[in-house]
KEKETOR-607658 format. One record per residue: residue in three letters; x negated, y, z negated of N, C-alpha, C, O, CB in turn; residue number from 1. Coordinates in Angstrom, 1 decimal, m for minus. Glycine has a CB too. Example, Ala and Ser with C-alpha at 12.3 -4.5 7.8 and 13.67 -1.06 7.14 Angstrom:
2
- residuo|n.xx|n.yy|n.zz|ca.xx|ca.yy|ca.zz|c.xx|c.yy|c.zz|o.xx|o.yy|o.zz|cb.xx|cb.yy|cb.zz|num
- Ala|m13.2|m5.7|m7.8|m12.3|m4.5|m7.8|m13.2|m3.3|m7.8|m14.2|m3.3|m8.5|m11.3|m4.5|m9.0|1
- Ser|m12.8|m2.2|m7.1|m13.7|m1.1|m7.1|m12.9|0.0|m7.9|m13.4|1.1|m8.0|m14.1|m0.6|m5.7|2
This chain:
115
- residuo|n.xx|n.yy|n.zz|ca.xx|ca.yy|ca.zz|c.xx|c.yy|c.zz|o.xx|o.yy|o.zz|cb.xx|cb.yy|cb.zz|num
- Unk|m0.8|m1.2|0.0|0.0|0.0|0.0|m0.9|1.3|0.0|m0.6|2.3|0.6|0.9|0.0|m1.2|1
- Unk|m1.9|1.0|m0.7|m2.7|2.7|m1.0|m3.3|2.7|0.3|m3.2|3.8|0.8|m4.2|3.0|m2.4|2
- Unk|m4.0|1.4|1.1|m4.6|1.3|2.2|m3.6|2.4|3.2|m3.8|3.5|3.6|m4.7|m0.3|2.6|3
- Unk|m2.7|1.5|3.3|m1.8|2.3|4.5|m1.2|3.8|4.3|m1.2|4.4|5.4|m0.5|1.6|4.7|4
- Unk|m0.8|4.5|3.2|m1.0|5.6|2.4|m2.3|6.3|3.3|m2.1|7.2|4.1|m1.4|5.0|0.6|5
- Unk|m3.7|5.6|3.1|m5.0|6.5|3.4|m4.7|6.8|4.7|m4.8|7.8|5.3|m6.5|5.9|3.1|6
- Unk|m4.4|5.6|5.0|m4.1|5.3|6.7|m3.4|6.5|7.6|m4.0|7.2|8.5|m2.8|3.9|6.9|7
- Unk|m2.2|6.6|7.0|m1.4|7.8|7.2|m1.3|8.7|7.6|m0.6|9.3|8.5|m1.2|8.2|6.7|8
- Unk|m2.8|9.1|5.9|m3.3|10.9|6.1|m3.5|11.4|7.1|m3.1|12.4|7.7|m4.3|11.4|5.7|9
- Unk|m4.9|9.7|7.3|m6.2|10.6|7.6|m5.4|10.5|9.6|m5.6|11.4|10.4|m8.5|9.7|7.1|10
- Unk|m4.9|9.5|9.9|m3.4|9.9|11.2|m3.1|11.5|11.4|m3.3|12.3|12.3|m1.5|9.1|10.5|11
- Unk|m2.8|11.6|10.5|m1.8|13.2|10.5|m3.2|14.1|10.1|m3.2|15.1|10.8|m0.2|13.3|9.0|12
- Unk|m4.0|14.1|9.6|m4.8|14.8|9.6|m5.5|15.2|11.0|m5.6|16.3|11.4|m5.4|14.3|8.8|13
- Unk|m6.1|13.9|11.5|m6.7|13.9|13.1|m5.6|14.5|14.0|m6.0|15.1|15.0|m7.1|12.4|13.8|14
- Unk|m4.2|14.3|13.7|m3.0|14.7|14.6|m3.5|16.4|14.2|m4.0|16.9|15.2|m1.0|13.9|14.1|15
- Unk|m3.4|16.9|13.4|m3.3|18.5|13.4|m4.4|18.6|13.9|m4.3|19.4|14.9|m3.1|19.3|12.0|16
- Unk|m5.6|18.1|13.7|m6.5|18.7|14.0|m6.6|18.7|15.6|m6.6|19.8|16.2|m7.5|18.3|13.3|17
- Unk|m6.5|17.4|16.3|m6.2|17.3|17.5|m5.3|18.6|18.6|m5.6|19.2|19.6|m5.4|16.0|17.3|18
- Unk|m4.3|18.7|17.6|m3.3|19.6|18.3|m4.0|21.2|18.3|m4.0|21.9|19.3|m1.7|19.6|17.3|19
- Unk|m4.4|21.5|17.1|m5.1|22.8|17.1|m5.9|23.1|18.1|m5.9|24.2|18.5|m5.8|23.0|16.1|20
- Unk|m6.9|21.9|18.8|m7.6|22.2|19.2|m7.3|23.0|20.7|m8.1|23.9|21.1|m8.3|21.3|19.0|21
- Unk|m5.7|22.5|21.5|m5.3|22.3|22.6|m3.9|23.8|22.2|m3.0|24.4|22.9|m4.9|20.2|23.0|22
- Unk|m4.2|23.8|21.3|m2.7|25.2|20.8|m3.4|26.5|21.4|m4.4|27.0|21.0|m2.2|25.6|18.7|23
- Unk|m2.8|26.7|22.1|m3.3|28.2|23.1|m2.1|29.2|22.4|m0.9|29.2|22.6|m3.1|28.1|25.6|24
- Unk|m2.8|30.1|21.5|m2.3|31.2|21.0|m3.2|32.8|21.3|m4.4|32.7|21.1|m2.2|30.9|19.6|25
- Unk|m2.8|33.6|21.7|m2.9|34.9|21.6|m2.5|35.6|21.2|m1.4|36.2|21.4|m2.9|35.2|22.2|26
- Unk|m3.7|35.8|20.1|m3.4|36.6|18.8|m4.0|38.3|18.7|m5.1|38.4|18.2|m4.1|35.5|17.3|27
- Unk|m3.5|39.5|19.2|m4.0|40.4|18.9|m4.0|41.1|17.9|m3.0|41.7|17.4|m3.9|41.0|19.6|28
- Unk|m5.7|40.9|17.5|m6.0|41.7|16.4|m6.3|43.5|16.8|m6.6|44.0|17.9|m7.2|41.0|15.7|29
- Unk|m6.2|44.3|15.1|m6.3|45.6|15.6|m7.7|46.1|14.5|m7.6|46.8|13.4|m4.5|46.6|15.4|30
- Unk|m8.9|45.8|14.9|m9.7|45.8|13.8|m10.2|47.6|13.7|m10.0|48.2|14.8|m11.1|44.7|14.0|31
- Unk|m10.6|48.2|12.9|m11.0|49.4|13.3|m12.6|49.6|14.1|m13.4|48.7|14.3|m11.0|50.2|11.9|32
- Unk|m12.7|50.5|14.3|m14.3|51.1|14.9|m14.8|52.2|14.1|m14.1|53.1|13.7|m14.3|51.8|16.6|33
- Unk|m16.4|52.0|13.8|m17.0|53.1|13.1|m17.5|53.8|14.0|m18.2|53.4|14.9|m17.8|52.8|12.2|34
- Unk|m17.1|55.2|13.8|m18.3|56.6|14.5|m19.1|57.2|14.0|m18.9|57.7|12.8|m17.8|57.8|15.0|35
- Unk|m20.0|57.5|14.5|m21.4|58.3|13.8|m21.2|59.4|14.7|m20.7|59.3|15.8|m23.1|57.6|13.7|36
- Unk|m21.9|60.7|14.1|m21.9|62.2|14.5|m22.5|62.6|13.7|m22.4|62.3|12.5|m20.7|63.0|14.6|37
- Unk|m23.7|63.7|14.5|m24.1|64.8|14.1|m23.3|65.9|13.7|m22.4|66.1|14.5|m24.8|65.1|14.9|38
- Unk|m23.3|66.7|12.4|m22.8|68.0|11.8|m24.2|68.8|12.7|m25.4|68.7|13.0|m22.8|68.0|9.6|39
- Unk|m23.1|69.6|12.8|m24.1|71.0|14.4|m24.5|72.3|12.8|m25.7|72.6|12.7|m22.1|72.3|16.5|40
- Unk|m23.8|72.7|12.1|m23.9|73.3|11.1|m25.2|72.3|9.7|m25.1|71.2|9.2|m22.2|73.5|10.8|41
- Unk|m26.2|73.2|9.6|m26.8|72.7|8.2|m26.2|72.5|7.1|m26.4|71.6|6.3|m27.8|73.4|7.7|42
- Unk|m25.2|73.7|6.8|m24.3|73.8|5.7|m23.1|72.9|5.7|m22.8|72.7|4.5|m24.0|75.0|5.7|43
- Unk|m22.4|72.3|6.3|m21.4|71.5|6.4|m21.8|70.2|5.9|m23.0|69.9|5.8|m21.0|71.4|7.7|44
- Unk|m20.6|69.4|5.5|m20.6|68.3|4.7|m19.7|66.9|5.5|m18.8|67.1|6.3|m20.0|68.7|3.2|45
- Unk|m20.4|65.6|5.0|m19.6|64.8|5.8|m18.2|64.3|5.3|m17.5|63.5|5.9|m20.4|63.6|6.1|46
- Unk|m17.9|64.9|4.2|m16.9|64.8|3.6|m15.3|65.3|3.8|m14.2|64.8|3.5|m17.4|65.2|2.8|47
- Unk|m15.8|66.6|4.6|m15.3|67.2|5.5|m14.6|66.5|6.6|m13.5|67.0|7.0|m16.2|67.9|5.8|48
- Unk|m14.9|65.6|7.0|m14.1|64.7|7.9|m14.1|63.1|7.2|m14.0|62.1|7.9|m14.9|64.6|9.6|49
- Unk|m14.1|63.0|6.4|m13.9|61.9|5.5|m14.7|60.7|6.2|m14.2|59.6|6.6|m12.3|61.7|5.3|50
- Unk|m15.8|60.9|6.1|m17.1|60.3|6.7|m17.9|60.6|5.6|m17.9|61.7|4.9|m17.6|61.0|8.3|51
- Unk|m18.9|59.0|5.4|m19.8|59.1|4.7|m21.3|59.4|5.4|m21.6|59.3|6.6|m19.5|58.0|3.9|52
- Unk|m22.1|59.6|4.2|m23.3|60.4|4.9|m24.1|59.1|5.4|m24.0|57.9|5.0|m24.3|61.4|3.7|53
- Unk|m25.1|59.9|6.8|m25.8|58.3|7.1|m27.3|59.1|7.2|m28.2|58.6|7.8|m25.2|57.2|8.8|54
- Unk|m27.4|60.2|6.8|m28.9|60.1|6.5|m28.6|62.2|6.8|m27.6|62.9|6.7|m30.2|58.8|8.0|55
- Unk|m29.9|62.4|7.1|m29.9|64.2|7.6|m28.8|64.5|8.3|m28.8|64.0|9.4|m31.2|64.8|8.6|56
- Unk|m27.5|65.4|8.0|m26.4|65.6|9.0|m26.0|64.6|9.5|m24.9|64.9|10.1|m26.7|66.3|10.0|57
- Unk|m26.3|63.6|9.6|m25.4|62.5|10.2|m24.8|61.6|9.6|m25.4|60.9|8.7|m26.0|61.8|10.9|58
- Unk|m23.1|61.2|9.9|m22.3|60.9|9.4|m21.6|59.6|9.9|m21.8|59.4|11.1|m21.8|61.9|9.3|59
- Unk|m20.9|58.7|9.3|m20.4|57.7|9.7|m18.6|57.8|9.5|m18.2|58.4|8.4|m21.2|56.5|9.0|60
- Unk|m17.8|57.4|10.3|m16.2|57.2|9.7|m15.7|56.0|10.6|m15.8|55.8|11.8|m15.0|58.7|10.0|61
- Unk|m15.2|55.4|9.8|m14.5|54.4|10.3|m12.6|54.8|10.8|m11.6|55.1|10.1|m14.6|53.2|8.9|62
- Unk|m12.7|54.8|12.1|m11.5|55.1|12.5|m10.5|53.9|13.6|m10.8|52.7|13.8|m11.9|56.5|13.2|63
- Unk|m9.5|54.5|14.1|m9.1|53.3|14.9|m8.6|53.7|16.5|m8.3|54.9|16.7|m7.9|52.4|14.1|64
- Unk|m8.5|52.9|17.5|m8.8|53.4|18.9|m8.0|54.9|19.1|m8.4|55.7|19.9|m8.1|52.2|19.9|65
- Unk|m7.0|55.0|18.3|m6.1|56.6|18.8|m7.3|57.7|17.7|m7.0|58.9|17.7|m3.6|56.6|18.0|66
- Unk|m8.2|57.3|17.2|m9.4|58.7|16.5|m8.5|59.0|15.5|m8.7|60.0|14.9|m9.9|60.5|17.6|67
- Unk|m7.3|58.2|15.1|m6.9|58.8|13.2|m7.8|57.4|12.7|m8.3|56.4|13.2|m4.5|58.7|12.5|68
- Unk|m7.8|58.1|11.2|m8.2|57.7|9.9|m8.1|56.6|10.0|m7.3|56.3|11.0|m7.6|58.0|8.9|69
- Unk|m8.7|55.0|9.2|m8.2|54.2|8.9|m7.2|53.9|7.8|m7.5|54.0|6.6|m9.0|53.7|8.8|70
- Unk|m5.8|53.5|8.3|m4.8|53.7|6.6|m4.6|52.1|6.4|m3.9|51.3|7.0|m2.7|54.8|6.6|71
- Unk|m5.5|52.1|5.4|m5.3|50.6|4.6|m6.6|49.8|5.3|m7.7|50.2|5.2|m3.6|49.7|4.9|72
- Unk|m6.2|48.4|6.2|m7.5|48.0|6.3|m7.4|48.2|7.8|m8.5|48.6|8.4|m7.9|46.6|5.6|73
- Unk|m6.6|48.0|8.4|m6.4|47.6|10.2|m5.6|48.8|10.4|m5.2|49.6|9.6|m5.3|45.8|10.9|74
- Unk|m5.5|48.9|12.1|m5.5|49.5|13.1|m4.1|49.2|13.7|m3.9|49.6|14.8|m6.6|49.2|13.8|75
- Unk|m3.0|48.6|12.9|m1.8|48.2|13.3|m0.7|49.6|13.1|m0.7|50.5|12.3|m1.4|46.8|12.5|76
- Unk|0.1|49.2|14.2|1.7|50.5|13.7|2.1|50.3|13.0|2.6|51.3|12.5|2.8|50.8|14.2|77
- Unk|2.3|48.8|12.4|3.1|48.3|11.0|2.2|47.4|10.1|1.0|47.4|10.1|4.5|47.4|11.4|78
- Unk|2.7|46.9|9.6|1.7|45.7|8.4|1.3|44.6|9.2|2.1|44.2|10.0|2.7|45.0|7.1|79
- Unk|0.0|43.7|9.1|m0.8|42.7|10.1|m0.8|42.1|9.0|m0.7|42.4|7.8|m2.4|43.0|10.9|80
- Unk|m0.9|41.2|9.7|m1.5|39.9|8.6|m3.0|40.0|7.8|m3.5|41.1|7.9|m1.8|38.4|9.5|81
- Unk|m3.4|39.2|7.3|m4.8|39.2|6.4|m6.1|39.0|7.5|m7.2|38.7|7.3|m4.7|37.6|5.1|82
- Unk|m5.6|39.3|8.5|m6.8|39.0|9.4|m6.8|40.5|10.4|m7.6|40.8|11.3|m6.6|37.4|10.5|83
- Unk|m5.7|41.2|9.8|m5.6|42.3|10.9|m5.3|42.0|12.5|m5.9|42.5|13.5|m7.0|43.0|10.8|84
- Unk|m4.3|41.2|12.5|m4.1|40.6|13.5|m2.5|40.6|13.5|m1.9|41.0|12.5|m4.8|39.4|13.5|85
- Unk|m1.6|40.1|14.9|m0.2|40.4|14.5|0.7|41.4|13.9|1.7|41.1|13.2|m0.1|39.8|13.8|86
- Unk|0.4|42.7|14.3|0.7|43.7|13.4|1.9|43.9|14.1|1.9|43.9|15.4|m0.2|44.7|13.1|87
- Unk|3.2|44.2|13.3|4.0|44.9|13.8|3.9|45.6|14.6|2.7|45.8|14.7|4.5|45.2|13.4|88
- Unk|4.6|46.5|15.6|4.4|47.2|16.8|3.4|47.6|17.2|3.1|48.6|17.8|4.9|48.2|16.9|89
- Unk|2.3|46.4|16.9|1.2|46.9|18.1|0.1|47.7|17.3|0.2|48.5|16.3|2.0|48.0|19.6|90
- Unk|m1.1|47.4|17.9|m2.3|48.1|17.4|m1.7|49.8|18.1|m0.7|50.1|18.7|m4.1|47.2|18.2|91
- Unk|m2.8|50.6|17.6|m2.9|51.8|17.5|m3.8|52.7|18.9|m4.9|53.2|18.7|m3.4|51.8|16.1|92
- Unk|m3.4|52.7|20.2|m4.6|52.8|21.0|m5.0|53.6|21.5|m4.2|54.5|21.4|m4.6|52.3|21.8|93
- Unk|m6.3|54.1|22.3|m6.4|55.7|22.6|m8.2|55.5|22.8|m8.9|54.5|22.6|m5.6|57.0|21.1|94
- Unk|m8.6|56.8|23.2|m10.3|56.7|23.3|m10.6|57.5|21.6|m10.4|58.7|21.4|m11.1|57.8|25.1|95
- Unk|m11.2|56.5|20.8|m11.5|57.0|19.6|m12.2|58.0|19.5|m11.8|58.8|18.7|m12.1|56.2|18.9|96
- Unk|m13.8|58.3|20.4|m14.4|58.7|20.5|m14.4|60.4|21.1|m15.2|61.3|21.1|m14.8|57.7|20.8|97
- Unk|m13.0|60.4|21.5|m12.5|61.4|23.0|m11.6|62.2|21.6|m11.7|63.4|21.4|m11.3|60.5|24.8|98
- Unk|m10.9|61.3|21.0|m9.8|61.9|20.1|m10.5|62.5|19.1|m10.3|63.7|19.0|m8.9|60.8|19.5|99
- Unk|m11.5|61.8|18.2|m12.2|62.4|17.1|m12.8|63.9|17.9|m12.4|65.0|17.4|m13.5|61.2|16.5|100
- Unk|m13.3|64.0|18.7|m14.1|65.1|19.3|m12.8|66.4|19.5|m12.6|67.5|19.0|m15.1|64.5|20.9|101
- Unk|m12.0|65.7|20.6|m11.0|66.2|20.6|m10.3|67.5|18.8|m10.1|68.7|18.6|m10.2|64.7|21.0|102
- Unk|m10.3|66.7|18.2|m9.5|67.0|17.0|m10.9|68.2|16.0|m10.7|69.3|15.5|m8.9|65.1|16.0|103
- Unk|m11.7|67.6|16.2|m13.2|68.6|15.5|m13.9|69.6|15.9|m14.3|70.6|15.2|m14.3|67.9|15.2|104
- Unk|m14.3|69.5|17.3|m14.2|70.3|18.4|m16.0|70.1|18.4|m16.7|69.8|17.4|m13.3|72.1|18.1|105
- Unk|m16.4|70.3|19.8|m17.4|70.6|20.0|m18.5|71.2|18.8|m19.5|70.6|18.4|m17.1|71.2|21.0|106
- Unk|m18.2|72.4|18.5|m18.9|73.2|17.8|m19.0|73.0|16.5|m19.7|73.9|16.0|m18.6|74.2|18.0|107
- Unk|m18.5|72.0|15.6|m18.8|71.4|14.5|m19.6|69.9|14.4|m20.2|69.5|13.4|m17.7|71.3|14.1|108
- Unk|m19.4|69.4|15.4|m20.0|67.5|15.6|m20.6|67.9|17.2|m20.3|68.7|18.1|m18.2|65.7|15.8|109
- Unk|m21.6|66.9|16.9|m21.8|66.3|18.4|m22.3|64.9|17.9|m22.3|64.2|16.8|m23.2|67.3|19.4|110
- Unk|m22.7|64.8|19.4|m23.1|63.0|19.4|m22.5|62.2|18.4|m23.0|61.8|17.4|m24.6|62.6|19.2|111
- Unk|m21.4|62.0|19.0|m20.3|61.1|18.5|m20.6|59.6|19.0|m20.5|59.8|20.2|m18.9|61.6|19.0|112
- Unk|m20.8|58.6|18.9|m20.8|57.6|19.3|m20.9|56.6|18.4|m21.4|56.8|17.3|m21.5|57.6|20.0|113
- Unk|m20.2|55.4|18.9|m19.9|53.9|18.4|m21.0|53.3|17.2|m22.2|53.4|17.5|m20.0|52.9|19.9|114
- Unk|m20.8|53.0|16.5|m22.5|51.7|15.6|m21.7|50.7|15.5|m22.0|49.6|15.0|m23.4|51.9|13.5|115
């Protein structure tokens, strides 16, 4: 009895695993992107755009493809799962890099780009 019992499992075990392997899902996640930028001003702070410091004037923020803030952990319109994936209406999309610049302007940041 315990034999066939083990028998069973380890059946249904190889069955899931089997099946996983051949389950074609497409799962879009909405993870965020970090930007780094130079402050063009000596006196300015990276705090100021809610970016932490990454060394002399240069700053890091983690934002998401439309250049807002990260609110919470992902990049979704509504609540994602624990992987930031699945999010209700859809990730958040746009040129991050175009938007942030856009919104700060030339004459406060430059060299904006991806790490």
């Amino acid at each position: 009895m315990k034999t066939e019992a083990t028998s069973l499992l380890s059946f249904l075990m190889a069955f899931i695993l089997f099946t996983m392997l051949f389950h074609n899902s497409e799962s879009v996640c909405c993870p965020s992107k970090t930007i780094a930028f130079r402050l063009n001003d000596e006196n300015d702070v990276c705090s100021s755009y809610e970016a932490k410091s990454k060394g002399k004037r240069v700053c890091k923020v983690d934002v998401c493809d439309d250049g807002t803030f990260v609110k919470g952990r992902y990049c979704g319109r509504g609540s994602c799962n624990i992987f930031g994936c699945n999010c209700s209406g859809g990730c958040r999309k746009g040129d991050a890099a175009k938007t942030f610049v856009d919104f700060y302007g030339d004459l406060h940041i430059s060299d904006v780009h991806f790490i």
